[in-house]
C-alpha positions as CSV (number, residue, x, y, z in Angstrom):
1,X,0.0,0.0,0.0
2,X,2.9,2.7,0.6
3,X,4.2,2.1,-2.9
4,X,0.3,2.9,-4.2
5,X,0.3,5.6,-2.2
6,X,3.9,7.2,-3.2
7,X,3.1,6.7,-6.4
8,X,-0.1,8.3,-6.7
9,X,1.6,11.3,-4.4
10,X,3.7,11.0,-7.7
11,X,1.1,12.1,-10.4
12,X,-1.0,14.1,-8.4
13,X,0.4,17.1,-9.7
14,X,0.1,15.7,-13.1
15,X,-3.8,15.3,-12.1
16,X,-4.4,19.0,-11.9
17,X,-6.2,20.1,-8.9
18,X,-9.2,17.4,-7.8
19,X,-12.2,18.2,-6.1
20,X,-12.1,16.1,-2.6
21,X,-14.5,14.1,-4.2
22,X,-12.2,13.4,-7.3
23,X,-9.3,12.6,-5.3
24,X,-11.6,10.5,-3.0
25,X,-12.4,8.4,-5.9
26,X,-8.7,8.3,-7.8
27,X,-7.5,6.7,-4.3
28,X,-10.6,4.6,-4.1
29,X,-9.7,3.0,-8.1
30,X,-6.3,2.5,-7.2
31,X,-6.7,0.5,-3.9
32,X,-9.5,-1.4,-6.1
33,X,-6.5,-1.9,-8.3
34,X,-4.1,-3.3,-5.9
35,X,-6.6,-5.4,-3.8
36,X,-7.7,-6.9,-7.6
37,X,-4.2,-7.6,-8.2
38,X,-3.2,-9.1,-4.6
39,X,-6.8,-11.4,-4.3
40,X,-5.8,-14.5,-6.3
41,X,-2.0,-14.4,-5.3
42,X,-2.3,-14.3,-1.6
43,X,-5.1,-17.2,-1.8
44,X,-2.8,-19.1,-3.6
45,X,0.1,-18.3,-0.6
46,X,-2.6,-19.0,1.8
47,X,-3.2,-22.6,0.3
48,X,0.1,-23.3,0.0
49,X,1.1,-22.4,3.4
50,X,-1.1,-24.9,4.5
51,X,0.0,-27.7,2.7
52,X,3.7,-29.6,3.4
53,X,5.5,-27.7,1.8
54,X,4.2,-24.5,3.7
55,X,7.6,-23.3,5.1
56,X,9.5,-23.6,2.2
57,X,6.5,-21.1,0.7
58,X,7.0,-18.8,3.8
59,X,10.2,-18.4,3.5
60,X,10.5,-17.6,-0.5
61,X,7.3,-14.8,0.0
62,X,9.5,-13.4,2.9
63,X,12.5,-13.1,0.4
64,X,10.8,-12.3,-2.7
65,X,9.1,-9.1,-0.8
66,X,12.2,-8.4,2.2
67,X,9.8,-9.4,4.8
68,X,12.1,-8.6,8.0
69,X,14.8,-7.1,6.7
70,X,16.2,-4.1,6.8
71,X,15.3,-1.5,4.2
72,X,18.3,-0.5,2.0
């Protein structure tokens, strides 16, 4: 959610000035967007998690996204 959110700090100047309501809904599409992206992977994590094999998938998310580590 922070990289949404810098990003669409990003263009808003590229927006031109927004009624609240207008910038209410441009914030609105793009979490939309992210949570429409995220649904079907993080069911599939969830599954996976659950099965066996479930720490081995842990442990690749946390690497693939720097889950605990320090920012750099």
């Amino acid at each position: 959610d922070q990289i949404r959110a810098d990003q669409l700090r990003r263009v808003e100047g590229k927006l031109g000035r927004l009624s609240p309501r207008e910038r209410e809904l441009v914030e609105s599409l793009t979490v939309q967007i992210m949570n429409k992206f995220l649904h079907e992977p993080t069911l599939r994590m969830k599954r996976a998690a659950a099965g066996p094999s479930g720490p081995a998938y842990a442990g690749a998310v946390q690497h693939l996204f720097g889950i605990g580590e320090e920012p750099g």
